[in-house]
DSSP file (Angstrom, degrees, kcal/mol; ACC not computed):
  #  RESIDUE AA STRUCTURE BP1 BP2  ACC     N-H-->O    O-->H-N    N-H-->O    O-->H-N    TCO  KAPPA ALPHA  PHI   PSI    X-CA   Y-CA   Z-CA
    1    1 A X              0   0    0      0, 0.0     3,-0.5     0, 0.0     4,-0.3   0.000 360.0 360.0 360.0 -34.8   79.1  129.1  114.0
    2    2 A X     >  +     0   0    0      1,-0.2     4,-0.9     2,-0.2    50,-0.0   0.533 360.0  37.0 -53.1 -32.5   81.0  128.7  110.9
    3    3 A X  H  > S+     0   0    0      2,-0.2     4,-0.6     3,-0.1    -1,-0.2  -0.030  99.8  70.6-116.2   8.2   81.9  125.1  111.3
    4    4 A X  H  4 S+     0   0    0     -3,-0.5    -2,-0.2     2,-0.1     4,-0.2   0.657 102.6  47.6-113.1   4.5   79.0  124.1  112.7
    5    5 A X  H >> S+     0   0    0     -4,-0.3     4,-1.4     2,-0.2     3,-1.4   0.747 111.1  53.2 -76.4 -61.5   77.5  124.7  109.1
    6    6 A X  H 3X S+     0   0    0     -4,-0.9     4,-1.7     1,-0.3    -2,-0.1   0.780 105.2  51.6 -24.0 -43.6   80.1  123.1  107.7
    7    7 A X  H 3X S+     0   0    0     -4,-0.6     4,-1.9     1,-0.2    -1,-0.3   0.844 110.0  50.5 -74.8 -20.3   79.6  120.3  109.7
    8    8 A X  H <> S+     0   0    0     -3,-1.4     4,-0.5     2,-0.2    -2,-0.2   0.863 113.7  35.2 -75.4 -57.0   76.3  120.1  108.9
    9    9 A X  H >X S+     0   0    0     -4,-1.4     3,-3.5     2,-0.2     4,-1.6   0.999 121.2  54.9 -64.0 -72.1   76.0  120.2  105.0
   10   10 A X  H 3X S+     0   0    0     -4,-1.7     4,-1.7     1,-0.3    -2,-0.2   0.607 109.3  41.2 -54.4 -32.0   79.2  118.3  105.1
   11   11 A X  H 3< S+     0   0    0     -4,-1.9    -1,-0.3    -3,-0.2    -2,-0.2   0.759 115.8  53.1 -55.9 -28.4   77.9  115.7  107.2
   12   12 A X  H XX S+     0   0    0     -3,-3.5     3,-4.5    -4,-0.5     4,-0.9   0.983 112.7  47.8 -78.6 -68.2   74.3  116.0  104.8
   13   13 A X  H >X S+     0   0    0     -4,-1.6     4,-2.7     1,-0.3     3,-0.8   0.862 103.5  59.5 -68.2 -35.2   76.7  115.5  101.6
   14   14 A X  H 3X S+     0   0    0     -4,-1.7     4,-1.0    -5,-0.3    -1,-0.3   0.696 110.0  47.1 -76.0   4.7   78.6  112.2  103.3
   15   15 A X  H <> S+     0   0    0     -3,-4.5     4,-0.8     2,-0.2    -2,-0.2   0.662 110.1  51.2 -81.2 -27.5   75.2  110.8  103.3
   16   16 A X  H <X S+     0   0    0     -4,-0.9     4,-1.2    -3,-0.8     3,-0.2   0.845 111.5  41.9 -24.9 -80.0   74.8  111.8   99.9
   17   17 A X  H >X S+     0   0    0     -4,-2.7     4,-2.2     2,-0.2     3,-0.9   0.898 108.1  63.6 -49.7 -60.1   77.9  110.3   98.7
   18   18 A X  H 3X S+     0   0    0     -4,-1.0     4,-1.5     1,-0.3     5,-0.2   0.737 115.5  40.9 -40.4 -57.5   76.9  106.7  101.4
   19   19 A X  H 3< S+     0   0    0     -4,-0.8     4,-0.5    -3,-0.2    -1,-0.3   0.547 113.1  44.9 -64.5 -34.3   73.7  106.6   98.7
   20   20 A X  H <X S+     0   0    0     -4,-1.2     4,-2.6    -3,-0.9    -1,-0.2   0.658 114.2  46.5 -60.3 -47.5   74.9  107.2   95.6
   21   21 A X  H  X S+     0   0    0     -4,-2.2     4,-3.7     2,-0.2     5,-0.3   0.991 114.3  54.0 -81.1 -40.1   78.0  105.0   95.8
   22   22 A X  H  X S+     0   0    0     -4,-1.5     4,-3.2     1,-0.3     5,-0.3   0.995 120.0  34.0 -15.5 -78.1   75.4  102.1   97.3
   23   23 A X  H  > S+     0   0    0     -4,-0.5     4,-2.0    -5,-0.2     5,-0.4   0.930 113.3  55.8 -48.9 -41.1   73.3  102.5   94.5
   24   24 A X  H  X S+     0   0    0     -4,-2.6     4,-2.1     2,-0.2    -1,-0.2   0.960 112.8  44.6 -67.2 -53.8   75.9  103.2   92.0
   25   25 A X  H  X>S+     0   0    0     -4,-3.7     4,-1.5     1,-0.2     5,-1.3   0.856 109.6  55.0 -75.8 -23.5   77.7   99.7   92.9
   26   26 A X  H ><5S+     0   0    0     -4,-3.2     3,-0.7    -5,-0.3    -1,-0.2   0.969 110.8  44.0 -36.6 -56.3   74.5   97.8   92.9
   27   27 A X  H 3<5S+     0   0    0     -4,-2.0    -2,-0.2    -5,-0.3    -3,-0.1   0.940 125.2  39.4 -65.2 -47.2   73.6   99.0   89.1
   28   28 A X  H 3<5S-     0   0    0     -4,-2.1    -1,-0.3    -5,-0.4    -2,-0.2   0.743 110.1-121.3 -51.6 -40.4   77.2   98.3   88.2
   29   29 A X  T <<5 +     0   0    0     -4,-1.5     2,-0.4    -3,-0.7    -3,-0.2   0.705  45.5 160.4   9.0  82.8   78.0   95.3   90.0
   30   30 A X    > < -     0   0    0     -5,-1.3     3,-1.1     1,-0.1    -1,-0.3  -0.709  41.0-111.3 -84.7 125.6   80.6   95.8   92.1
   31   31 A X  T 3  S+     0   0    0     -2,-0.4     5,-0.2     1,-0.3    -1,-0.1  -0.383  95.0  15.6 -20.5 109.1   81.1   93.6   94.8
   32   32 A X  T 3>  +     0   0    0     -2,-0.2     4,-1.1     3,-0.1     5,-0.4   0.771  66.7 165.6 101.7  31.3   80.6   94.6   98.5
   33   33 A X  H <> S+     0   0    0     -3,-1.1     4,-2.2    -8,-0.2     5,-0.2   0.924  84.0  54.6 -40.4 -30.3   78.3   98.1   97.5
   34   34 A X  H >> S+     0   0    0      2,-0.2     4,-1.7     1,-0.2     3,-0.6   0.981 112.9  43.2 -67.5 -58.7   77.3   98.0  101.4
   35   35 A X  H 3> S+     0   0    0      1,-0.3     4,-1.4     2,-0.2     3,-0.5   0.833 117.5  44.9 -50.7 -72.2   81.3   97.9  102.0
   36   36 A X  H 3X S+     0   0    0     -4,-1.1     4,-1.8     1,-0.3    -1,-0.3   0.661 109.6  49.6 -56.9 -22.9   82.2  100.5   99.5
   37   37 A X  H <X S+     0   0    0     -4,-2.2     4,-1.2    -3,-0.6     5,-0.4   0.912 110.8  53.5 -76.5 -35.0   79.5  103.1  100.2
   38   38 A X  H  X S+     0   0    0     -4,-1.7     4,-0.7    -3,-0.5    -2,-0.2   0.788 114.4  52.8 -70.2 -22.3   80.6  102.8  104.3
   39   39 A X  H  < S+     0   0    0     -4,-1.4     4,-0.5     1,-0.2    -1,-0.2   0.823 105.7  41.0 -73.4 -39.3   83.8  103.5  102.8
   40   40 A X  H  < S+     0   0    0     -4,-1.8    -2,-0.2     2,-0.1    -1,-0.2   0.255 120.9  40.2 -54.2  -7.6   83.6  106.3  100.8
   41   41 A X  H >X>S+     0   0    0     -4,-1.2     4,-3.8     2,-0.1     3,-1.0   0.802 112.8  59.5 -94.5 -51.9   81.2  108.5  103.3
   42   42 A X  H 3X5S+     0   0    0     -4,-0.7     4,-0.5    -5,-0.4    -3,-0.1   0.888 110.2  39.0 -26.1 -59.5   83.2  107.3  106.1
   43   43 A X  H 3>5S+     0   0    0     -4,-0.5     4,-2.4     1,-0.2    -1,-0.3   0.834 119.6  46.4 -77.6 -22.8   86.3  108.7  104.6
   44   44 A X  H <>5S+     0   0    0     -3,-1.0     4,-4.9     1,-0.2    -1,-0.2   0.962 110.1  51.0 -72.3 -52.3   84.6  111.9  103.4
   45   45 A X  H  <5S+     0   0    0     -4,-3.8     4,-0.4     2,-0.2     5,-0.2   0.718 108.7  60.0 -67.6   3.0   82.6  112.6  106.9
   46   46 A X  H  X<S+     0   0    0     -4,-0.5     4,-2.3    -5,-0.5    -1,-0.2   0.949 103.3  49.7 -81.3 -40.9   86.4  112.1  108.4
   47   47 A X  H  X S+     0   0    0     -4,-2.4     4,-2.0     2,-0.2     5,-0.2   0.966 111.0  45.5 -76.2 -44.5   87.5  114.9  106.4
   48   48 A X  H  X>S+     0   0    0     -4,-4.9     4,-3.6   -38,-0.2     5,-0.6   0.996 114.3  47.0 -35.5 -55.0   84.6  117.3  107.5
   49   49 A X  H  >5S+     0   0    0     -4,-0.4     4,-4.3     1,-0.2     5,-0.4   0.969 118.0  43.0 -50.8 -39.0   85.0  116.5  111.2
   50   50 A X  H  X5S+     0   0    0     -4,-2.3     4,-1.2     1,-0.2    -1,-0.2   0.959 121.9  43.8 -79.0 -19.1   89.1  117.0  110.8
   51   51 A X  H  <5S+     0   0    0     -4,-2.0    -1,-0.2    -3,-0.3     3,-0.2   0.999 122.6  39.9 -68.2 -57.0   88.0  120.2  108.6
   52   52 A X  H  <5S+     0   0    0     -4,-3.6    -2,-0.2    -5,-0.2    -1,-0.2   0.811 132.0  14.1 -44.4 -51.2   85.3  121.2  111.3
   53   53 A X  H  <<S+     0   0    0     -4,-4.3    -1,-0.2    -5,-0.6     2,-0.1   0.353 104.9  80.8-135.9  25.2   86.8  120.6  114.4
   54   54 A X    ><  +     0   0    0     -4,-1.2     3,-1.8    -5,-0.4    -1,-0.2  -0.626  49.4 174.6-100.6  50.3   90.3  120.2  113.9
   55   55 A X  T 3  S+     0   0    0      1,-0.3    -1,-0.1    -2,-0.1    -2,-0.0   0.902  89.0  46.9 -46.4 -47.9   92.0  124.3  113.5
   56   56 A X  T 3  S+     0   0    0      1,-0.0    -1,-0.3     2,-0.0     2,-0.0   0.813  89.3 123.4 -90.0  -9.0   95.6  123.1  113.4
   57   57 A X  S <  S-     0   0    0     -3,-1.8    -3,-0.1    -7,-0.2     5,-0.0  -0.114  70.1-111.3  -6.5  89.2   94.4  120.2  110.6
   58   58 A X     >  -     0   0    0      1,-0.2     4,-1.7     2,-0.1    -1,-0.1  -0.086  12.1-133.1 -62.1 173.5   96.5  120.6  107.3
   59   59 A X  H  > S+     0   0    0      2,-0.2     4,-3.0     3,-0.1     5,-0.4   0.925 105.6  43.8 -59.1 -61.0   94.5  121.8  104.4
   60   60 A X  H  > S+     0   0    0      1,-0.3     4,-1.3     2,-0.2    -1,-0.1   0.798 111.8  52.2 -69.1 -14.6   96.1  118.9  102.0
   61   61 A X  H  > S+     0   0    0      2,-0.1     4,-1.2     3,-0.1    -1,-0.3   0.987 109.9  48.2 -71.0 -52.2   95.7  116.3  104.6
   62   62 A X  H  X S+     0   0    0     -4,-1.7     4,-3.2     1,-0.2    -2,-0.2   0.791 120.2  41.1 -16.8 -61.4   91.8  117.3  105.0
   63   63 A X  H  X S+     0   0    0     -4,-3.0     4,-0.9     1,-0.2    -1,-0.2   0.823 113.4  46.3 -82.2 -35.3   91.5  117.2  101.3
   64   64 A X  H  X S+     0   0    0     -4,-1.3     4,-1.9    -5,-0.4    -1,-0.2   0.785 115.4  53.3 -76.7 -19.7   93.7  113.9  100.5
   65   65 A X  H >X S+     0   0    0     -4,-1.2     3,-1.0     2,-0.2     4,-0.5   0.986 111.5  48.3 -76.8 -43.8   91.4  112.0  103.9
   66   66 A X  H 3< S+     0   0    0     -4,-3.2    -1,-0.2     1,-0.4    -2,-0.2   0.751 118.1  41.1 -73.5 -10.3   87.7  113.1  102.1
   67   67 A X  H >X S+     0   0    0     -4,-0.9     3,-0.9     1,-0.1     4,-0.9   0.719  86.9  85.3-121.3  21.4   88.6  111.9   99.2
   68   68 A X  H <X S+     0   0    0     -4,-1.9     4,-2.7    -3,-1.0    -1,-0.1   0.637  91.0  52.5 -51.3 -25.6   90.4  108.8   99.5
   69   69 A X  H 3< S+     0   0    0     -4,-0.5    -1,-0.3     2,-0.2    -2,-0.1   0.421 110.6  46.9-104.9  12.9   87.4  106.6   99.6
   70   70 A X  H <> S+     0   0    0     -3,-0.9     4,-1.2     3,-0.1    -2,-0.2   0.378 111.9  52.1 -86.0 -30.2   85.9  108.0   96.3
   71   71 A X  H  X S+     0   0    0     -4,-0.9     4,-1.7     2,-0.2    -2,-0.2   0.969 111.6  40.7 -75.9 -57.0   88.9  107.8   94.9
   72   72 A X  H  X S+     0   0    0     -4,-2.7     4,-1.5     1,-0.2    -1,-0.1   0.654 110.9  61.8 -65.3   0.4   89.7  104.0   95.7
   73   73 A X  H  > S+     0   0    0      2,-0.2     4,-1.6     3,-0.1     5,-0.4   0.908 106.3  48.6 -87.5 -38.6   85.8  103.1   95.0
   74   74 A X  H  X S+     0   0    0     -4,-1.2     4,-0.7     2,-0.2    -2,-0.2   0.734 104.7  50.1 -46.0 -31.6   86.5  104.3   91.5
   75   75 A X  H  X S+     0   0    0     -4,-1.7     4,-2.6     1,-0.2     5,-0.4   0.824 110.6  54.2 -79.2 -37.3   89.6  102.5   90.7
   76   76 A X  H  X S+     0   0    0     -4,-1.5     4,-0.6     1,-0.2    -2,-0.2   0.775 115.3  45.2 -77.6  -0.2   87.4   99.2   92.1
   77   77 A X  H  X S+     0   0    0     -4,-1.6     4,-0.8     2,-0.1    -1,-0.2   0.763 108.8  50.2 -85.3 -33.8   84.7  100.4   89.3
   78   78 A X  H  X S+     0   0    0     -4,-0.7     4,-2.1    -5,-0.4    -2,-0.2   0.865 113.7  49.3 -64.8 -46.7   86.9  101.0   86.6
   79   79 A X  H  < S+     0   0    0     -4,-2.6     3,-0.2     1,-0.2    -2,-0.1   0.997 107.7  48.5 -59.1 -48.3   88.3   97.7   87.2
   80   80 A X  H  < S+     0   0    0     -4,-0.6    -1,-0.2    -5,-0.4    -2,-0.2   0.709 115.1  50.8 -69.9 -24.0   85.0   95.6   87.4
   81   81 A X  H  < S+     0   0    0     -4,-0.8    -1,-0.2     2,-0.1     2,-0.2   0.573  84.4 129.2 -91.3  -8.2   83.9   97.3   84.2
   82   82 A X     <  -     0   0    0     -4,-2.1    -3,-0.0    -3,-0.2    -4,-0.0  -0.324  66.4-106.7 -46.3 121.3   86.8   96.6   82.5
   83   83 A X        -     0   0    0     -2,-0.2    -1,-0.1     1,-0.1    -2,-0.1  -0.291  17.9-159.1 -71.5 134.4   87.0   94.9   78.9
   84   84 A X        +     0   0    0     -3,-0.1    -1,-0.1     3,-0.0     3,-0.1   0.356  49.6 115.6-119.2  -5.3   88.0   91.9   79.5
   85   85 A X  S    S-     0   0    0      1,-0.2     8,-0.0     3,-0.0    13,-0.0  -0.045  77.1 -85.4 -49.6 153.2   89.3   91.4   75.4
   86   86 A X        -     0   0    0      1,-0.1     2,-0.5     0, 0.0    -1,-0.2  -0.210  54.5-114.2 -59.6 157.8   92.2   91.0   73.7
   87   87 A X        -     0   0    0     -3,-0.1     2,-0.4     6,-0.0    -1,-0.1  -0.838  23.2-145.9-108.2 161.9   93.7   94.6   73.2
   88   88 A X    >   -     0   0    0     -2,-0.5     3,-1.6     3,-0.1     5,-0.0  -0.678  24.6-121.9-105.3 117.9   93.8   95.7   69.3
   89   89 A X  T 3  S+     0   0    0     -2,-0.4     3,-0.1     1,-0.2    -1,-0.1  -0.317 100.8  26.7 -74.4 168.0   97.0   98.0   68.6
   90   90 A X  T 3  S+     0   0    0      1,-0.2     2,-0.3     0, 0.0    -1,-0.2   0.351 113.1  96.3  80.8 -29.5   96.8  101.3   67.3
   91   91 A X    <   -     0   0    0     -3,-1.6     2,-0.4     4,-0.0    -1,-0.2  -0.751  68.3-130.7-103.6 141.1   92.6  101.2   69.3
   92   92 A X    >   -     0   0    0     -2,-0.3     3,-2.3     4,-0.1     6,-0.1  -0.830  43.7 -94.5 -91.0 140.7   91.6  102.5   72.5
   93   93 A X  T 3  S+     0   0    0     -2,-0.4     3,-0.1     1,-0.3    -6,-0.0  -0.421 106.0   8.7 -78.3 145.9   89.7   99.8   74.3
   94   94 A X  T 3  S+     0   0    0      1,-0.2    -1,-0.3    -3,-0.0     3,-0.1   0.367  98.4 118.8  34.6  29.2   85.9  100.3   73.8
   95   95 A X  S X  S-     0   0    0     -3,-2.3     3,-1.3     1,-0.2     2,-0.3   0.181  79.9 -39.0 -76.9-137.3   86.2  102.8   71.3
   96   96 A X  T 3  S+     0   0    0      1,-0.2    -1,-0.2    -3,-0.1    -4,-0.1  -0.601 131.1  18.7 -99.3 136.7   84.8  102.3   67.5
   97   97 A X  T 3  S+     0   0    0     -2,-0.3     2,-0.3     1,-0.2    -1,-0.2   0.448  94.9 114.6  77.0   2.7   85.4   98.9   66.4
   98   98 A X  S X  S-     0   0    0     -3,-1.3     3,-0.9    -6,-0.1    -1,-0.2  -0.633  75.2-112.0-108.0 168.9   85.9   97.1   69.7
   99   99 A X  T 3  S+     0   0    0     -2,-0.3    -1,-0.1     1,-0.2    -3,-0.1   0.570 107.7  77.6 -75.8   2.8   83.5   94.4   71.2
  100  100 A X  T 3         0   0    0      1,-0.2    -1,-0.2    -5,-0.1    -4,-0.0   0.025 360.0 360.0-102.9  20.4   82.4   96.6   74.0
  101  101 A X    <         0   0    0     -3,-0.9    -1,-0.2     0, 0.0    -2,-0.1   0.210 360.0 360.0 -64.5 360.0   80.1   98.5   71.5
């Protein structure tokens, strides 16, 4: 019974995630959002099912599979928002004084 709530909100939340990152790389404009949103719920609802219906499933594998595609859609967002300026020494890029104000 136990994992068949799990699967259920967990499934709910990789639908969640599907919409959010969609939306999130449209506003942004990231390349491929369709791509990256199938990619990051994909990778999340893999780790419910291995959480759900997988017993001998490690913990840290589970954890490292749901979030792998959240993680790599973040690095391709950080990158695509990245200031594209010379960098200043001594400044952290887009802090006070930099052109990304």
């Amino acid at each position: 019974m136990a994992s068949t709530a799990v699967a259920l909100v967990g499934f709910a939340a990789s639908v969640a995630l599907f919409w959010y990152v969609r939306r999130d790389a449209k506003k942004k404009g990231v390349p491929r959002p369709l791509l990256w949103a199938v990619v990051a719920g994909g990778t999340a609802a893999a780790g419910v099912s291995l959480y759900a219906f997988v017993p001998t499933a490690p913990t840290t594998g589970v954890i490292m599979t749901g979030n792998t595609g959240l993680v790599l859609y973040g690095f391709e967002r950080e990158v695509v928002l990245e200031d594209d300026g010379p960098a200043e020494p001594g400044e952290l890029p887009g802090g006070p004084g930099s052109n990304g104000e």
